[in-house]
N, C-alpha and C positions, 0 to 999 in steps of 0.2 A: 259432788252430790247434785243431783236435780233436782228444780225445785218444783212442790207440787202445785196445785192450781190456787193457793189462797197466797199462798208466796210467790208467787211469780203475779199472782194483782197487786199484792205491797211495791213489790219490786218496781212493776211499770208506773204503777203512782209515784214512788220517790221520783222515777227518773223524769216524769209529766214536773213532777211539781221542783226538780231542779232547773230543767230548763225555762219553767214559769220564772223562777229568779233568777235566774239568770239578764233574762231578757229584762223585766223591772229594773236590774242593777242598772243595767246598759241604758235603756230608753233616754233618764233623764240625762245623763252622761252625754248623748247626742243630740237632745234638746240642747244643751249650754254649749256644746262643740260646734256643733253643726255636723260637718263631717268630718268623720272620726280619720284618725291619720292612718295610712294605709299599714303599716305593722298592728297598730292594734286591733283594726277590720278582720286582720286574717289571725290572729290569734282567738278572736271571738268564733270567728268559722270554724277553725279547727278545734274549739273549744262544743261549737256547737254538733260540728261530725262527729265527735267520740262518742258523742251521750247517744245519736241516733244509730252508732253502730251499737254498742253496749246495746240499747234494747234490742237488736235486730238478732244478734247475738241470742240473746233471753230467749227470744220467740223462736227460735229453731227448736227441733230435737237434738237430745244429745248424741255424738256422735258414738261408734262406736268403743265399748268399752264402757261407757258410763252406764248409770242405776236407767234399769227399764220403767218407761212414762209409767204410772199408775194408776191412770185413764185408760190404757189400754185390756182389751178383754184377756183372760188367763191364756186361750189360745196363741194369741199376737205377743202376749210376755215370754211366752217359754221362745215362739218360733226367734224372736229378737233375740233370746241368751243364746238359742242353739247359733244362729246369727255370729256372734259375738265367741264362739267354741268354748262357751261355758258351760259347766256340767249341769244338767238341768236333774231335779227328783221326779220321784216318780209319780206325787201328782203333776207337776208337769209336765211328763210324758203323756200323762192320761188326756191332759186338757189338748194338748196340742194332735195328739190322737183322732180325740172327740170334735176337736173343729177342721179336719178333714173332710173334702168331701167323700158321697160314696163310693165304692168300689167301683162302682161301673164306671163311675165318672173318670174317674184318674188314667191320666195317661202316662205311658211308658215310656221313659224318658232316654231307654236304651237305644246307640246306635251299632246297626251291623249286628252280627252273628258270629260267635265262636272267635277264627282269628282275624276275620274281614269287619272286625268294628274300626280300625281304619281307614276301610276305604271311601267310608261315606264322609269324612273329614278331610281325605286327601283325593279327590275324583280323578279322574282318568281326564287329562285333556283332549277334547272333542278338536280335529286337524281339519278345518274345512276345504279340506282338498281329496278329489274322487281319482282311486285309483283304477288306471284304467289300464287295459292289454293294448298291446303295439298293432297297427296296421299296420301293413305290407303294401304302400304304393310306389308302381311303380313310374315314377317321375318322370313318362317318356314325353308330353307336355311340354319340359321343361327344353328338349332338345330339337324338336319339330319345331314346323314354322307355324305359326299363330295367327288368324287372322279374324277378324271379327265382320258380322253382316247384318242387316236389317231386311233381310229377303227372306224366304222358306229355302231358298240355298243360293249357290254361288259356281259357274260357272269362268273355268280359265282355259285359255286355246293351250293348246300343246301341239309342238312342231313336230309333223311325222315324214322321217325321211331328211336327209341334208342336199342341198343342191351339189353338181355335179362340177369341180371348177377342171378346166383344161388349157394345155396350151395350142396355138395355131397360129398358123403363118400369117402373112402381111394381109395375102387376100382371101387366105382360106376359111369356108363357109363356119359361121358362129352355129352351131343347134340351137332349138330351144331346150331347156332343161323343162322335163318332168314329172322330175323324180324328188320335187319338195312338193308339199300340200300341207296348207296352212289357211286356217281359217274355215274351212267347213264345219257344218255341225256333228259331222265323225271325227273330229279335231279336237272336239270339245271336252275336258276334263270335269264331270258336273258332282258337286257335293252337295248332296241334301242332309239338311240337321234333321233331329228324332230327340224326341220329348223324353224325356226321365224323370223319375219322381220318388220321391217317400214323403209318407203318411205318418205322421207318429202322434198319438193321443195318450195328453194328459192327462189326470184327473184335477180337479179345482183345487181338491185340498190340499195336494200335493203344493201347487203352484201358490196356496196360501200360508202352507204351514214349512215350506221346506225352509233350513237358513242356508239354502245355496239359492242362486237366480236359474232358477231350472230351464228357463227360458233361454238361456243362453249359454247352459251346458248342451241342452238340444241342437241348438243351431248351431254349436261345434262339431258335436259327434257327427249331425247329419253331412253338411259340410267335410269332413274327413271321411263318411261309405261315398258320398258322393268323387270322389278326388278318389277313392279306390277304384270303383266302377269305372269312371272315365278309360284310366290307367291300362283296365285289363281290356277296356274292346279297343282302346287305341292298337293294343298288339293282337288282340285274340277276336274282335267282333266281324259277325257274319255278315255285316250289310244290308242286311234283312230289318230297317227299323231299328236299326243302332249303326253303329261308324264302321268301316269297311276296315279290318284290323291291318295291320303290316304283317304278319306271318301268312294269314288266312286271305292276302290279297293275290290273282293270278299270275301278279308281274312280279312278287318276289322268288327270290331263288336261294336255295340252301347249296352248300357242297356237304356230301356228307363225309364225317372223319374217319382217317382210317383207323380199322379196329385192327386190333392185334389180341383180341380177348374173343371170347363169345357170349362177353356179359351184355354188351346191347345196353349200358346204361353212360355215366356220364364218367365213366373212368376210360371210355376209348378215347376222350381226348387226347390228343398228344401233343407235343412243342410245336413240330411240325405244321400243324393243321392252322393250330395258331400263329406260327409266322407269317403263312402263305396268307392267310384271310384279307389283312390289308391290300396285297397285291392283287387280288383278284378284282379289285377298284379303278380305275383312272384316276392318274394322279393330281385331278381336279377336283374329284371327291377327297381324295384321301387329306389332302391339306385342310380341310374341317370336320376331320371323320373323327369317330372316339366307337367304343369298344360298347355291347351292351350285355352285362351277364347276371346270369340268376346269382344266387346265394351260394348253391352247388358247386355251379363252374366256375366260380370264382375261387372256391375253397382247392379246387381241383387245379387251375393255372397256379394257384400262387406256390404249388407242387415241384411244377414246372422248369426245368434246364432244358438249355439248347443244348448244342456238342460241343461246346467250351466252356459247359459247368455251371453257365451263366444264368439267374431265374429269368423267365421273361418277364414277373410280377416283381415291380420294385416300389419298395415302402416310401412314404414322405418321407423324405431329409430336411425338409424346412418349410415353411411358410409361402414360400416362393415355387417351389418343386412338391404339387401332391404328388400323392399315387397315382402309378400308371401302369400299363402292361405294354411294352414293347418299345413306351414311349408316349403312347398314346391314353386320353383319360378314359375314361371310363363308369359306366351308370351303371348301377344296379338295377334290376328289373325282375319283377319276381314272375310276372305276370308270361314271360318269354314261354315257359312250360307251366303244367297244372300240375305243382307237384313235384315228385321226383321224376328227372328225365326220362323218357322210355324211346324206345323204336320211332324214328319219325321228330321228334321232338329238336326244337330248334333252342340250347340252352347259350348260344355264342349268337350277336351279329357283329355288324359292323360297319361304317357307312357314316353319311353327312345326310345327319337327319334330317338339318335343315329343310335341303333341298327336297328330300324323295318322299317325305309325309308332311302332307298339311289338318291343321286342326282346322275345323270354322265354327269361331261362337257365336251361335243365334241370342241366346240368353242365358246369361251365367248361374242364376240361380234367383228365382222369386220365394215368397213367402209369403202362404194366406192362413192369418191365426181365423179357424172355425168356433164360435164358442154355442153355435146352435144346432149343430147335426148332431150333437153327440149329448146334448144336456139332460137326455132322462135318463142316461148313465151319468152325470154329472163328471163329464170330461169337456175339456177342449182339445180339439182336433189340430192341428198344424200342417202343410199341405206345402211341400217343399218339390222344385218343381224346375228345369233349367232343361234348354235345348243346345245342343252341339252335333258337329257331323267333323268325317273325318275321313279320310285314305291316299293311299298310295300313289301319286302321284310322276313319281320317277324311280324307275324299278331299279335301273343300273345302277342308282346311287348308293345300294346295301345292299350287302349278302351275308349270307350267314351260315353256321357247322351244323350238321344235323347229326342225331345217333343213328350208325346203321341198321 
């Protein structure tokens, strides 16, 4: 039972006025003592804790289950029984009714809709990772020779013509040779770099409110068309203000394959055309030469038997031994043709990349964050930017199959 407000003041008085005697018993006890011996100290203590927990006790409300305070208004008596899942009557329905707020006021405490009240209890976890589609580069960068400048291009002699060596007797007349030329400026192999760019604008609030670093998903993606771009004029570009490609340069040469169809596509390849490709090399190229084929021609070699049944595409067997075709490695290149092969289309080379194509990087790639040409759109601007040149350099070193 709880006690009400004239009883629960008796109650704190008793317990005021035990602890007053208390302390009187003791006092003169520690006058004649002095100090008191350490068991009885602590017996006084714990004598003295029990009576301050006992009121502390008092001075709560009762817990659940006991008689509702009787200070409290009819409305907070019923809500405290309903509380407590005691049956309440029907004036206390009414009371607790009546101390609702109004309709308008009341909120709806429902989560979700029909069978989706679930879902707002068990959310869907947010994966902060952007799914994105594959590019198609091709990696020919990685096989060409590299070289880097601080000039608007770069210049290298190339030897035209071999000198002439012969034998002659004790005193017979030496010629001069001249039939090498070396060193003239018709001599001169010259690569000029060409500026490339993308623009890409954000908006502020993106770059405020997103929970990715947008700033550094940008400078990936860009980064990655850039490494595309390169990719396709290294093979494909006109020289015109971009890199002088390896298909589209004068000194390369294709053999075309022979058909045996009249489809004109990438199925006239045969064994044949690929055996012979290497050979059609010096076997100074061929000791660093590897194989370069689109998606297509690859799907189409690995077809492929010679005339003892054998594929010329062989799988990795270990760790040690990737894939190769005919023995030799081999890069993908998607960039070789535009597409599916046609007429003219070069989808096979082969050669020492090294040697026959050079890159030159003027600048790999800058970055200027704009945050003021664009602000009464409220964006910022990003201005990605890199100079490179590129070409053929030794034409004998690669050849390649063409569709007839």
């Amino acid at each position: 039972m709880a006690l009400n407000e004239n009883e629960l003041k008796d109650f704190r008085n008793t317990v005021s006025e035990l602890r007053d005697t208390v302390e009187e018993q003791v006092k003169p006890l520690r006058e004649k003592v002095g100090e008191m011996p350490a068991d009885v100290e602590a017996k006084m203590d714990r004598i003295t804790e029990r009576i301050a927990d006992l009121e502390t006790k008092k001075n709560r409300r009762e817990k659940s289950g006991g008689e509702v305070d009787s200070g409290m208004s009819d409305g907070r008596k019923a809500f405290t029984k309903w509380l407590q899942n005691k049956a309440l009557s029907d004036d206390e329905v009414q009371a607790l009714n009546k101390s609702a707020p109004d309709i308008e006021e009341r909120k709806d405490l429902s989560i979700g809709t029909g069978g989706n009240q679930s879902d707002s209890l068990a959310p869907a976890e947010f994966v902060q990772e952007i799914i994105k589609d594959a590019v198609e580069i091709s990696p020919f960068r990685q096989v060409a020779r590299v070289r880097s400048t601080t000039r608007k291009e770069a210049e290298f002699p190339k030897l035209q013509g071999r000198p002439n060596a012969a034998f002659v007797s004790e005193t017979g007349t030496r010629t001069d040779d001249t039939s090498t030329d070396f060193g003239g400026e018709d001599d001169l192999v010259i690569i000029p770099t060409h500026e490339f760019y993308v623009n890409v604008p954000v908006t502020r609030q993106m770059l405020e409110d997103s929970v990715f670093d947008v700033e550094a998903e940008v400078r990936e993606v860009v980064a990655t068309e850039m490494s595309q771009l390169q990719g396709n004029k290294f093979l494909q570009g006109t020289g015109t203000r971009e890199p002088q490609g390896l298909l589209t340069s004068s000194d390369f040469s294709a053999t075309a394959a022979t058909p045996d169809t009249a489809s004109n596509d990438i199925t006239d390849l045969q064994a044949k055309d690929i055996r012979k490709l290497p050979y059609r090399l010096k076997q100074q190229y061929r000791n660093n030469a590897s194989f370069g084929v689109t998606r297509e021609a690859l799907r189409e070699i690995m077809t492929l038997e010679d005339s003892q049944g054998q594929f010329l595409f062989q799988p990795m067997l270990s760790g040690d031994v990737p894939s190769n075709i005919l023995g030799f490695q081999f890069t993908e290149m998607q960039d070789l043709t535009d597409g599916t092969a046609a007429t003219g289309d070069v989808p096979v080379t082969f050669g020492d990349y090294n040697r026959a194509y050079y890159v030159l990087d003027r600048l790999a790639m800058e970055v200027i964050r704009d945050p003021y040409s664009a602000k009464k759109q409220g964006k910022i601007e990003y201005h990605f930017r890199g100079r490179v040149g590129g070409d053929l350099v030794l034409g004998e070193a690669v050849n390649g199959i063409s569709i007839p």
